[in-house]
C-alpha positions in Angstrom: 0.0 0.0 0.0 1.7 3.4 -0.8 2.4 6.0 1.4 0.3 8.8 2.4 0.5 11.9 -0.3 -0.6 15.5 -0.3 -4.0 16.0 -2.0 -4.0 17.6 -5.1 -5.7 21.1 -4.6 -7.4 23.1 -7.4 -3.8 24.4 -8.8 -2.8 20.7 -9.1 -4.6 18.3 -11.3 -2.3 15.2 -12.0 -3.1 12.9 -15.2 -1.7 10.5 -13.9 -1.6 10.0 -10.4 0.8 6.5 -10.6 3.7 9.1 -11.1 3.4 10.7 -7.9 5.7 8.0 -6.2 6.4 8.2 -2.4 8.5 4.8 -1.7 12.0 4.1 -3.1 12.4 1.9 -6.5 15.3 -0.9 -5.8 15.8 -3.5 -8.2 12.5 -3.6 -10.3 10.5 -2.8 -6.7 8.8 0.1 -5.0 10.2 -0.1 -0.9 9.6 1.3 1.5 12.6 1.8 4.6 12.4 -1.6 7.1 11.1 0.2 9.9 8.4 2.3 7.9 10.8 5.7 8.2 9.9 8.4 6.4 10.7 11.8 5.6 8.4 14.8 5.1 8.6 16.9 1.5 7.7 20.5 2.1 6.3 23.5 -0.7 8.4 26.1 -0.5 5.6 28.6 -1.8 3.0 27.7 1.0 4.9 25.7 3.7 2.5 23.0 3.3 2.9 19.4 3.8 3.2 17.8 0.4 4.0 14.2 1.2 6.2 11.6 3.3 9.1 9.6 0.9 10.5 6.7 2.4 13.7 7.0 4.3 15.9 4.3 3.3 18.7 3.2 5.6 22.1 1.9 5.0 21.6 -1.8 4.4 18.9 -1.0 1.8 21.4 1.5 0.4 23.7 -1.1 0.1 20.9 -3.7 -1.6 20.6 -1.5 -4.2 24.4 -1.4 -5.2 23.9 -5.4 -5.0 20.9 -5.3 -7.5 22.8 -2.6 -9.8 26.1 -5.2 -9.6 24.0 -7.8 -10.1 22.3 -6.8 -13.3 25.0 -4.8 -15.3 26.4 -7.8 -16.6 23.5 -8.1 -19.0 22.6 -5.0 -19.5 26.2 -3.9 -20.7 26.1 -7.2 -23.0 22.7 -6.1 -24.4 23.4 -4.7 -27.9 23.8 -1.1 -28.1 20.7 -0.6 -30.4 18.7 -2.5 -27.7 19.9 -0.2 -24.9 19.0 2.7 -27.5 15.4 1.4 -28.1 14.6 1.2 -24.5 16.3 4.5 -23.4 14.1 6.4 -26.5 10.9 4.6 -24.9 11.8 6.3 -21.7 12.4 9.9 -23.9 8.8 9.3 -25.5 6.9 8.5 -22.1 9.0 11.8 -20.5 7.4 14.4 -23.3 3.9 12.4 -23.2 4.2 13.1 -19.4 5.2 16.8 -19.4 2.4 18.7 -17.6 2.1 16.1 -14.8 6.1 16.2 -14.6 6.0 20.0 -14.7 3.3 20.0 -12.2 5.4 17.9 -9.4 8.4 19.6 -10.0 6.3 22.9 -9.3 4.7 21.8 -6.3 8.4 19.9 -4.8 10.6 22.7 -5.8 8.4 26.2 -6.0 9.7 26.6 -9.8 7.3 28.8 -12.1 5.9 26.2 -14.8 6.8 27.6 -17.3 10.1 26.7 -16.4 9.2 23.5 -15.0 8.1 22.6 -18.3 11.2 24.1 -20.1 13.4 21.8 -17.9 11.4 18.6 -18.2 12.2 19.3 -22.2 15.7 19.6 -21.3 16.1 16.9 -19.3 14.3 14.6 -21.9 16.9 16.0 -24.6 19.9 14.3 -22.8 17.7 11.2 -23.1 16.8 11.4 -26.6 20.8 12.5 -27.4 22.2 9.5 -25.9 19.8 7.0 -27.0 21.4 8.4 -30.1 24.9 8.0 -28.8 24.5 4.7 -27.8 25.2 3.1 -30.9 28.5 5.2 -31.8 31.0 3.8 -29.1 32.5 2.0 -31.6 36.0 -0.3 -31.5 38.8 2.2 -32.7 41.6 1.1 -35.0 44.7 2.1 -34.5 47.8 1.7 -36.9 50.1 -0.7 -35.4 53.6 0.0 -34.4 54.8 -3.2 -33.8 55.3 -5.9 -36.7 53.1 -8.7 -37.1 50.3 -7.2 -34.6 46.8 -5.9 -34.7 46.2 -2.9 -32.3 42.8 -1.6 -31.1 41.0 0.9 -28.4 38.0 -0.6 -27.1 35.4 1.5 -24.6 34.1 -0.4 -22.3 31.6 0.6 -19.1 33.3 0.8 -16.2 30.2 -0.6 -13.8 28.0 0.4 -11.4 27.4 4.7 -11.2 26.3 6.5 -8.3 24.5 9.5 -9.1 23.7 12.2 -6.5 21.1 15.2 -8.2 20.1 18.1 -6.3 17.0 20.3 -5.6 16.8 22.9 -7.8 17.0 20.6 -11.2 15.3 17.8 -9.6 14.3 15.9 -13.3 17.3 17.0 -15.2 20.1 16.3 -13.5 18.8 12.8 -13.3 18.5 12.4 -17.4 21.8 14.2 -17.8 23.8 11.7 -15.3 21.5 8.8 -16.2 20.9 8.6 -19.7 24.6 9.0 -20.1 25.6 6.1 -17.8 22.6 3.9 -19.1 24.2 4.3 -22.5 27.5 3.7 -22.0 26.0 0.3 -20.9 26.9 0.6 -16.8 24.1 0.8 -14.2 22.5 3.5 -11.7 21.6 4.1 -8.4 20.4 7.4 -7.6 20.0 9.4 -4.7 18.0 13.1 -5.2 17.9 15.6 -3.1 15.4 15.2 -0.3 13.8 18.3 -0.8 12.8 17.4 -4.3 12.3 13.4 -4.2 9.0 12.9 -6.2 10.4 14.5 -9.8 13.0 11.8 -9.5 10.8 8.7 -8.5 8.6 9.7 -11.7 11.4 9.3 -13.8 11.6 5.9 -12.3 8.5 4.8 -12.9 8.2 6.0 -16.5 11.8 4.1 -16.7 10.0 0.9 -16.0 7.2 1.6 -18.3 9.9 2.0 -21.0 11.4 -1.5 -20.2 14.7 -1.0 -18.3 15.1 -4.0 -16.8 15.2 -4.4 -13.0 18.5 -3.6 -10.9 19.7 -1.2 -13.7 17.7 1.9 -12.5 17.2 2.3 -8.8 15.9 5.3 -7.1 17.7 5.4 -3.3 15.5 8.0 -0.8 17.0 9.4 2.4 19.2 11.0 4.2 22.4 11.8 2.2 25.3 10.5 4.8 22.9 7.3 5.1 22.4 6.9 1.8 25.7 7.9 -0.4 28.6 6.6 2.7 28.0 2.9 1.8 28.4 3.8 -1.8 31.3 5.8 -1.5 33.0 2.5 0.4 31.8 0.0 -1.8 34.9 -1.1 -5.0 31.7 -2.1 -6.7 30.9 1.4 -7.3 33.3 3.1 -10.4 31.7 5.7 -10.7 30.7 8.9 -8.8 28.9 12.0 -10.7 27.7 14.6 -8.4 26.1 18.2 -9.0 26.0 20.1 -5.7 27.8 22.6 -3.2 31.9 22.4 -3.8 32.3 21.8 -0.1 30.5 18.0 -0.8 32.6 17.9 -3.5 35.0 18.1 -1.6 34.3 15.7 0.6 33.4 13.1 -1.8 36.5 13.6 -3.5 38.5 12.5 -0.4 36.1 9.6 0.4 36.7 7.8 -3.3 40.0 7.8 -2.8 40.0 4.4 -1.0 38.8 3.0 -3.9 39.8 5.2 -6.6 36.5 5.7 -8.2 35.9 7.9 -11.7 34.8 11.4 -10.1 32.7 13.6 -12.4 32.0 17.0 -10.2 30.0 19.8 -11.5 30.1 22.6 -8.3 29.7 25.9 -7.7 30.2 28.8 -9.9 30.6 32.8 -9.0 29.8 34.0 -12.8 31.1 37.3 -14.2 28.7 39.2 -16.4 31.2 41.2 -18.0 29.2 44.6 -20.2 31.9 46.4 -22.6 30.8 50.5 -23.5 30.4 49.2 -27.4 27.9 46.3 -26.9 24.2 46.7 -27.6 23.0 47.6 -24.2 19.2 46.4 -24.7 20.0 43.3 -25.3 22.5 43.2 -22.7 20.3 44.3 -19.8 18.0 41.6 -21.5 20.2 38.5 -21.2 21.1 39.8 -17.7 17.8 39.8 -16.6 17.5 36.1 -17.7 21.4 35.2 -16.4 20.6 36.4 -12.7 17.0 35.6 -12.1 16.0 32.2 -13.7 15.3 29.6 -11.3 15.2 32.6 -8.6 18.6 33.1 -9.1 19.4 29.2 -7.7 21.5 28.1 -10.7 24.8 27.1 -10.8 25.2 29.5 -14.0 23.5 32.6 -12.3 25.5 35.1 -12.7 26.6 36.7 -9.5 28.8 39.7 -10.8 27.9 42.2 -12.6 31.1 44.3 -14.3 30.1 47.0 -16.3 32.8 49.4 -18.2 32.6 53.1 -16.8 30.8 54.6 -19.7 28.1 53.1 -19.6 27.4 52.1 -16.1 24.7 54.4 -14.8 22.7 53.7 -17.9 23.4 49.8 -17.0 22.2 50.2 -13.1 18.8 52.4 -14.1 18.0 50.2 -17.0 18.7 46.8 -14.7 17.1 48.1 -12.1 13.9 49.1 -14.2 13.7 45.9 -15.2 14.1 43.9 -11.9 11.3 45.7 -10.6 9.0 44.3 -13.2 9.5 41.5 -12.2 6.5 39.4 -10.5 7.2 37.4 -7.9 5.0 34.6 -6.6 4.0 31.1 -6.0 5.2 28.8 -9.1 1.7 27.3 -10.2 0.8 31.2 -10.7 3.9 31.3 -13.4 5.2 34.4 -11.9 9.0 35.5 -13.3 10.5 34.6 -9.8 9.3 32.0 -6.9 10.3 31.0 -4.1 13.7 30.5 -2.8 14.2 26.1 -1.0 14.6 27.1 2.0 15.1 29.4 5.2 19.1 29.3 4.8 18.7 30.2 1.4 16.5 33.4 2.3 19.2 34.4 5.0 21.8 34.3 2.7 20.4 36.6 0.5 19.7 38.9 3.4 23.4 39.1 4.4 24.6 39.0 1.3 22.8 42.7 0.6 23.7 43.5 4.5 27.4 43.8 3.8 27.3 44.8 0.5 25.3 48.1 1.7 27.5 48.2 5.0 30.4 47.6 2.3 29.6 50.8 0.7 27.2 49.8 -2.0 23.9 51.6 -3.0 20.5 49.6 -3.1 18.7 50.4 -6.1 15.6 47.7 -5.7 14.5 45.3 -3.3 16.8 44.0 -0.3 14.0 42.2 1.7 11.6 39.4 1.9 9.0 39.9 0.1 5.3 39.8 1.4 4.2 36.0 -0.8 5.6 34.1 2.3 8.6 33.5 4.5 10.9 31.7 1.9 10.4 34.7 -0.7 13.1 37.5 -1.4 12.2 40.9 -3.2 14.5 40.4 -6.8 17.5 43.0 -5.8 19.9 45.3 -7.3 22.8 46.4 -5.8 25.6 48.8 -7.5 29.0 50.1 -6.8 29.2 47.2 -4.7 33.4 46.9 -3.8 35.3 44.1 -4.7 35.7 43.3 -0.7 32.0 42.7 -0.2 30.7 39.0 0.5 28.3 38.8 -2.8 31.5 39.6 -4.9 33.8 36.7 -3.4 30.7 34.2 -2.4 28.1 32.5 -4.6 24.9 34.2 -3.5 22.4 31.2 -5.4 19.5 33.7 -5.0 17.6 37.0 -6.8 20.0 39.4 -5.8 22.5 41.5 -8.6 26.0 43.0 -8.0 27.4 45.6 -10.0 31.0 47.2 -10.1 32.1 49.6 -12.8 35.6 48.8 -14.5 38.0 51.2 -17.2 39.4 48.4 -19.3 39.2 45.2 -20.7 42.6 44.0 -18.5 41.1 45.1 -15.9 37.6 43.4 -16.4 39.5 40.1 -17.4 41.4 40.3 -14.5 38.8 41.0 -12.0 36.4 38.4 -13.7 39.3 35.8 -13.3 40.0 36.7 -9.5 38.1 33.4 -7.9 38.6 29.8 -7.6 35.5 29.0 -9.2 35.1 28.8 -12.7 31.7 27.5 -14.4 30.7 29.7 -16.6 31.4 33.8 -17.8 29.0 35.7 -20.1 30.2 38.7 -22.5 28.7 41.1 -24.3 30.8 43.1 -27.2 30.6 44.3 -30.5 34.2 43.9 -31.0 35.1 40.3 -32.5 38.9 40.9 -31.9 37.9 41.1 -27.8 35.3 38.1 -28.2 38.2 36.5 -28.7 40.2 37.9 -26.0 38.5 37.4 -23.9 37.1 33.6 -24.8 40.8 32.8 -24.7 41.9 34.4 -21.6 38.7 33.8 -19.2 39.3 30.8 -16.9 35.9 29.1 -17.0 34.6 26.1 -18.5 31.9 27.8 -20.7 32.2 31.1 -22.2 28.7 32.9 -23.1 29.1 35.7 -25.7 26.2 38.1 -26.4 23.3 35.2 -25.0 22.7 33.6 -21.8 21.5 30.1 -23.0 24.5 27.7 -23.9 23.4 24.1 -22.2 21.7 21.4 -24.0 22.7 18.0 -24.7 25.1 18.2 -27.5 28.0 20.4 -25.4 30.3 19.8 -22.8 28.9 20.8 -19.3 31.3 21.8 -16.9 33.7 24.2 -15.2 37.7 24.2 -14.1 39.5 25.0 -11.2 37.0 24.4 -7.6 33.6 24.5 -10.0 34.6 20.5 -10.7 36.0 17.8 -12.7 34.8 16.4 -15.9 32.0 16.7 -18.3 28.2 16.5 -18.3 26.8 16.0 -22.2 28.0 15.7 -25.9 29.9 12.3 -26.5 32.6 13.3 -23.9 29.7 13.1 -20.9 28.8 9.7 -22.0 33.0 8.7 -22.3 32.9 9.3 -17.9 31.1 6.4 -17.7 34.0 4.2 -20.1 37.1 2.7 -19.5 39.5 2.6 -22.2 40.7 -0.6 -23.6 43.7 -1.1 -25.2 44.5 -4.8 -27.2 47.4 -5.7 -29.1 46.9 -9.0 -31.4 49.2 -11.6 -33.0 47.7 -13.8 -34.7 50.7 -16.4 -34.6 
């Protein structure tokens, strides 16, 4: 019998209610923990009690490596074009699922629908690129340099993958790690956030409806030390892909060391939105609006400082500043332009963030408070001549607030943008193709935006250098983290 679950309101109307999933999915099985532990889910827009997910404890954590070890045998020996077939079923029951998705998501995580729905089509997009991809891991031949022998590469999965997903993409940083993994032929267990379980445990059970067999998809619920330290002791488990804070990182990191385990990172960024005098201003206040206050401003690729060269500036602050205070703000089934932030750390964060920024020395030019829709909303905030000593310009702030600094020159800008140990992702705007290159060349991030915000999809390479993390997420290369490399020399004597 499952759980209890919150009961859909007028806002809500799920299609189909089987994908509102409170219990854990091990092996080909919905569970619930032993001893009937659960854990409440919470929306962040109201407060209210949206459902209790079953806490799973250690030895169940553990059970589910043994069902993923257990079963990747077979599915790594199924043929690629099988695994394709199976992982487009899942991509086709994902898009015939949107609103309901969408809908969860909203209610779990507070996000306006509009971009819930936007990031259920991204997330399927990762599954419909490497059902694709697949096929294409093919033997490489290799001209021999030894007489008399046949050399080849071979790619080859490297096992079971642990995948840890957090709140604020609760359904696509599941498809990104998973469909990945899944295609390279290794097997999952995955462990979401518990602040946004129920987007996750829908993508299980539209995984079974598309056939993956059981043991090669499990859906681990709990609490994250519980759940993730068998993992991170277990030689069973090659692989580790993580999105979340660089301090876990960190400490993941440390703990795979034991067993040396592949480690693909993606952690935090402090983004530079760098605005030169000759670029078209309209559009740049435009793509700043977007680069700051999607997802509330919790998004890894927020961008958190605003650099803006001196003669243009004040125009820059008025016009942003205009802008922000547009903006509606408001529960997510409403589709407002900014929700709610997760939760009460996140809100007082933001709140010392503009504190010291204004104690720092910088002017407030909009917002700086909660705002009056409930306890875990912020006002959408604009800050200028905020100093380079000032928390928000050395800390990611993951919230609705903008800081702005003027600069005189592009070595300067460069320089300043450069000046952290994070680096995800910078944006650019220019007219000037000779400093579009420039600056692509010289700016230390992973991912270099020029003139747009929007970059990620499934075709690129996701990721950052330095403390933002270690490998890729997407394109061919996200799906080679999840293959060992082969190497055979022949003689046929």
């Amino acid at each position: 019998m499952e759980m209890p679950v919150h009961q859909e309101t007028t806002t809500f109307h799920l299609r189909d209610k089987r994908l509102f999933r409170s219990f854990a999915y091990v092996d080909g099985k919905w569970i619930a923990n032993r001893d009937g532990e659960t854990f409440p889910v919470l929306d962040p827009a109201t407060g209210d009690h949206v459902g209790e997910v079953a806490k799973l404890s250690g030895a169940e954590s553990r059970d589910a490596v043994d069902a993923a070890h257990r079963s990747f045998v077979a599915w790594a020996n199924l043929l690629p074009q099988q695994r394709a077939t199976i992982l487009r079923q899942w991509f086709e029951l994902i898009l015939e699922n949107r609103e309901d998705l969408a809908q969860i998501m909203t209610l779990e995580q507070g996000k306006p629908l509009s971009e819930a729905r936007g990031e259920i089509d991204y997330g399927a997009s990762f599954v419909e690129f490497y059902a694709e991809e697949a096929k294409r891991p093919n033997v490489e031949g290799v001209t021999s340099h030894l007489p008399d022998a046949e050399v080849e590469v071979w790619l080859e999965p490297v096992g079971v993958a642990a995948l840890i997903t957090p709140w604020n993409f609760p359904s696509a940083m599941v498809t990104r790690k998973a469909a990945a993994a899944l295609a390279a032929g290794c097997t999952v267990v995955v462990h979401p956030s518990g602040e946004t379980p129920y987007s996750c445990l829908a993508l299980a059970e539209l995984a079974e409806r598309a056939g993956l067999p059981a043991g090669v998809f499990n859906v681990i619920t709990g609490d994250p030390s519980t759940i993730v330290a068998p993992w991170m002791e277990d030689a069973r488990v090659r692989a580790v892909s993580f999105t979340g804070s660089t301090d876990v990182g960190k400490l993941l990191y440390r703990q795979s060391a034991g067993t040396i385990k592949r480690m693909v990172l993606e952690l935090g960024g402090h983004a530079p939105f760098l605005v030169f005098a000759d670029c078209d201003l309209d559009l740049a206040v435009d793509e700043a609006i977007k680069a700051k206050f999607a997802t509330s401003g919790q998004d890894c690729l927020g961008a958190n400082r605003f650099l803006v060269e001196r003669p243009v500036y004040e125009i820059f602050c008025q016009r942003l500043a205009a802008r922000t205070r547009e903006l509606t703000v408001g529960a997510g089934w409403t589709d407002p332009d900014v929700g709610p932030l997760m939760n009460a750390g996140a809100v007082e964060k933001q709140e010392s963030h503009v504190a010291d920024a204004i104690q720092s020395g910088a002017q407030l030019l909009c917002g700086g408070k909660r705002h009056k829709a409930g306890p875990l909303f912020f006002e959408p905030t604009v800050l200028c001549d905020v100093p380079a000593s000032a928390r928000i310009m050395n800390e990611e702030t993951f919230g609705p607030v903008a800081a702005i600094a003027p600069f005189d020159d592009e070595v300067e800008a460069l320089q300043r943008a450069n000046d952290t140990e994070f680096g995800l992702v910078a944006y650019v705007h220019t007219s000037d193709p000779r400093r579009i290159y420039r600056a692509s060349r010289h700016l230390q991030f992973g991912m270099v935006a020029v003139n747009r915000t929007k970059v990620t999809g499934a075709p690129i390479p996701f990721g950052g250098m330095k403390q933002s993390g270690l490998g890729r997420e997407g394109a061919r290369i996200g799906m080679a983290e999840f293959m060992d490399v082969k190497y055979v020399c022949r003689d046929w004597a």
